[in-house]
C-alpha positions in Angstrom: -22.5 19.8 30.0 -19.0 19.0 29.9 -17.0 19.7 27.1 -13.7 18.0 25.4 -12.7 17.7 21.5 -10.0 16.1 19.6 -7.8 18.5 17.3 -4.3 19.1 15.5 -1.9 20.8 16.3 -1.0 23.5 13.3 1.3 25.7 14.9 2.2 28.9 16.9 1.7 32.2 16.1 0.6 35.6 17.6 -2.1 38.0 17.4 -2.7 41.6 18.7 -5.8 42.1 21.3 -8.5 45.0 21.7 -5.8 47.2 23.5 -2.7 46.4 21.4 -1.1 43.9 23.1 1.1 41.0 21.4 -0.5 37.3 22.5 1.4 33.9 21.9 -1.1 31.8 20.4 -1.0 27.8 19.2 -3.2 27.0 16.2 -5.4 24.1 16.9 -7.5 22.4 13.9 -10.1 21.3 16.2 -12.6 18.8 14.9 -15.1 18.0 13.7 -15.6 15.0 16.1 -18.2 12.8 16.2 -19.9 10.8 18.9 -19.4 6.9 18.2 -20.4 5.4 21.1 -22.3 6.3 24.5 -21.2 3.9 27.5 -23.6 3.7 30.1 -23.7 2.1 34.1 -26.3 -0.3 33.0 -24.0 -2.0 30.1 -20.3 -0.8 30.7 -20.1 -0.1 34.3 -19.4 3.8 33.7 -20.6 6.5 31.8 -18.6 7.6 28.8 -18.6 9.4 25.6 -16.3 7.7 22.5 -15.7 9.9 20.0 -13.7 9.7 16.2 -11.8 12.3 14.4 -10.3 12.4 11.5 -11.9 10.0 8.3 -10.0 7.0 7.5 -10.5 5.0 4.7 -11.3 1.0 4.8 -8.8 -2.0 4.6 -8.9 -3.2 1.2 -8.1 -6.9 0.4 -7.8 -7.9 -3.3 -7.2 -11.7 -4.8 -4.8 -12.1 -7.6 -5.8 -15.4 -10.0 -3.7 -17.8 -8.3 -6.7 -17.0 -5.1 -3.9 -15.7 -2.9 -5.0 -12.6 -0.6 -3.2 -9.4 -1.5 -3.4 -6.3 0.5 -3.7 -2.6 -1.2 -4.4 -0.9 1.8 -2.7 -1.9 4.9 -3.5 1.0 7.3 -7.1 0.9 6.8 -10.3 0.4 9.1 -10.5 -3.4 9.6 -13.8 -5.5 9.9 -14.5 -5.2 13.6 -13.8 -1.2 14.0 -15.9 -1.0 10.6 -19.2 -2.9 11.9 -18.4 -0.4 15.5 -18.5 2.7 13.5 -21.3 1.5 10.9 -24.0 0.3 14.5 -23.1 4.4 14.8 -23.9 5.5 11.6 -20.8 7.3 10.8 -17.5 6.5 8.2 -14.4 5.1 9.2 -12.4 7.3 12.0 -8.9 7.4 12.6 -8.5 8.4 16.4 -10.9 7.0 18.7 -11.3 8.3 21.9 -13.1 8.4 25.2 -13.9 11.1 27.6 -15.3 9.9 30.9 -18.3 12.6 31.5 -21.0 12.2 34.4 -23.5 13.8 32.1 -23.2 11.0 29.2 -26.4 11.1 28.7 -26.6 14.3 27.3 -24.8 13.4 24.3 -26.4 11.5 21.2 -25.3 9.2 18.9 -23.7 10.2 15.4 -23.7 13.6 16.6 -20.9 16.5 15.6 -18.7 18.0 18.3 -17.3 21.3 16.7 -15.1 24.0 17.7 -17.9 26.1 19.1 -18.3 24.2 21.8 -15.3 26.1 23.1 -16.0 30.2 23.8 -13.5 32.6 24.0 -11.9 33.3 27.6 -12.7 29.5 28.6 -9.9 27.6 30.4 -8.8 24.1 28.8 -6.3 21.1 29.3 -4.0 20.2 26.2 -2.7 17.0 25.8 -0.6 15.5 23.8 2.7 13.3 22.9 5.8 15.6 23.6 9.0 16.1 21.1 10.9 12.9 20.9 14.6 14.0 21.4 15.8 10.8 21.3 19.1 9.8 23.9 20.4 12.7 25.3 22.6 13.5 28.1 21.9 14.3 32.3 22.2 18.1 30.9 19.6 18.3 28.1 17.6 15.8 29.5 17.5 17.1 33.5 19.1 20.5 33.6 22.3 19.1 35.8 25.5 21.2 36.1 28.4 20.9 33.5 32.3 21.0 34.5 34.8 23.2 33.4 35.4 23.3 30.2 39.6 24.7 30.7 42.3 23.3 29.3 43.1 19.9 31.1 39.8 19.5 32.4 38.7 15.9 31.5 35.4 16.8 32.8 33.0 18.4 30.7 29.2 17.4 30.0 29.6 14.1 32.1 26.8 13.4 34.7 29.5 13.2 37.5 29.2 10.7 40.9 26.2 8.9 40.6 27.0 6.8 44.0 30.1 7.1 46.1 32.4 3.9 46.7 31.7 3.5 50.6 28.4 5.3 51.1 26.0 4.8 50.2 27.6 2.3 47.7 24.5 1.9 45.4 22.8 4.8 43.2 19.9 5.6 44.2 16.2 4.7 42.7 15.2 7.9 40.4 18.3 9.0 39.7 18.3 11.6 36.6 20.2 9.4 34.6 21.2 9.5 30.8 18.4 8.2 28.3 15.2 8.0 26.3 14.1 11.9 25.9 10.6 13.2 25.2 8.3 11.3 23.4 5.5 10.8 26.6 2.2 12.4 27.3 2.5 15.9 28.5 -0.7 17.9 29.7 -0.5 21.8 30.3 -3.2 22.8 32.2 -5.5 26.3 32.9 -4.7 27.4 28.8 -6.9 30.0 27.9 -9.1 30.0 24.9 -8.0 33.7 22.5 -10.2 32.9 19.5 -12.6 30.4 18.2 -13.3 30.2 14.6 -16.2 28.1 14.0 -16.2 28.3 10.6 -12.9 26.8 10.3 -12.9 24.8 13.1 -10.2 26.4 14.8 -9.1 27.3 18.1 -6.7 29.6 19.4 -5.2 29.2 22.7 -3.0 31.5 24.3 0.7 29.5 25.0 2.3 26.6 23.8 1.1 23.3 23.4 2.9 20.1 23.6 3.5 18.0 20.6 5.0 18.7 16.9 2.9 20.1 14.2 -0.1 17.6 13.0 0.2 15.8 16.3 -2.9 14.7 18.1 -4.7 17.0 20.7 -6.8 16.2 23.5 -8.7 19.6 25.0 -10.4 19.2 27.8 -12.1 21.9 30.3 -9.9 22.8 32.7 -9.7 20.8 36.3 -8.3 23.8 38.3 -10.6 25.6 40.0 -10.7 29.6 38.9 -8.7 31.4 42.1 
């Protein structure tokens, strides 16, 4: 069976192994996630779990005496998610998610996906929105060379020649250019799992994932093939 989960990500930390050693570690609040839907050939063409994570309460609508609607809770699960998540059986979700597994099947409606479904010394994929940085520079944003920075230099941090005035005339497509920073899915693959509290509902992987603290996690098992 193939495995994936939904967490948060709580933060880094380290922890000492058996012989002693120091191991980076990020602090993932994985789950509980539960299955609310199972797509199948026959009805959606593929085969695919959906899961939720995260409770979310429902979109309350009040009426004031002059019979005009007023809303209390904005953010909340509106009428069509709540009738999908009530055919499942289960409360209100905030993420929703799908995983496309070939063994679908296998799963069952309403059921819990926890952080044991994860062992120690398996390899994962974590995904997740990076750091938004905002608009940064050709430097910060791609690494490029700075000028000099001596007296009478009026070239410091700029980007430099982008596209020379007779050849090629033009600057090229793909050109690291000035912009929009972070803020797009990032995956770091072949992650190793340190520690798995069950109880908890915590995993431990050893390195960094991307994302700030509370953002959302996907974990997946790994695609690369062990060497």
């Amino acid at each position: 069976m193939k495995k994936a989960i939904l967490a948060t990500k709580v933060g880094m930390t380290q922890i000492f192994n058996e012989d002693g050693s120091l191991i980076p570690v990020t602090v993932l609040q994985a789950g509980p996630c539960v299955v609310t839907q199972i797509k199948t050939e026959e009805n959606d063409g593929y085969k695919a779990v959906q899961v939720g994570f995260v409770d979310k309460k429902d979109k309350i609508v009040n009426k004031d005496k002059g019979g005009k609607k007023e809303i209390v809770h904005r953010h909340g699960v509106n009428k069509p998610m709540k009738g999908h998540f009530a055919k499942a059986g289960v409360s209100g979700k905030r993420y929703v998610r799908e995983f496309k597994f070939e063994n679908a099947e296998e799963y069952t409606l309403g059921s819990e996906i926890k952080a044991d479904i994860f062992a120690v010394g398996d390899k994962v994929d974590a995904s997740a929105i990076s750091k938004g940085k905002g608009f940064q520079g050709a430097i910060k944003r791609h690494g490029q060379h700075r000028g000099p920075m001596t007296h009478g230099s009026k070239f410091h941090r700029h980007q430099g020649s982008n596209g020379a005035c007779s050849s090629p005339s033009r600057v090229f497509k793909g050109k690291g250019m000035p912009g929009h920073m972070g803020c797009v899915k990032v995956t770091v693959q072949n992650l190793e799992v340190v520690r798995v509290d069950a109880e908890k509902n915590l995993i431990l992987v050893k390195g960094a994932v991307p994302g700030p603290r509370k953002a959302l996690v996907t974990i997946k098992e790994t695609v690369k093939a062990e060497a």
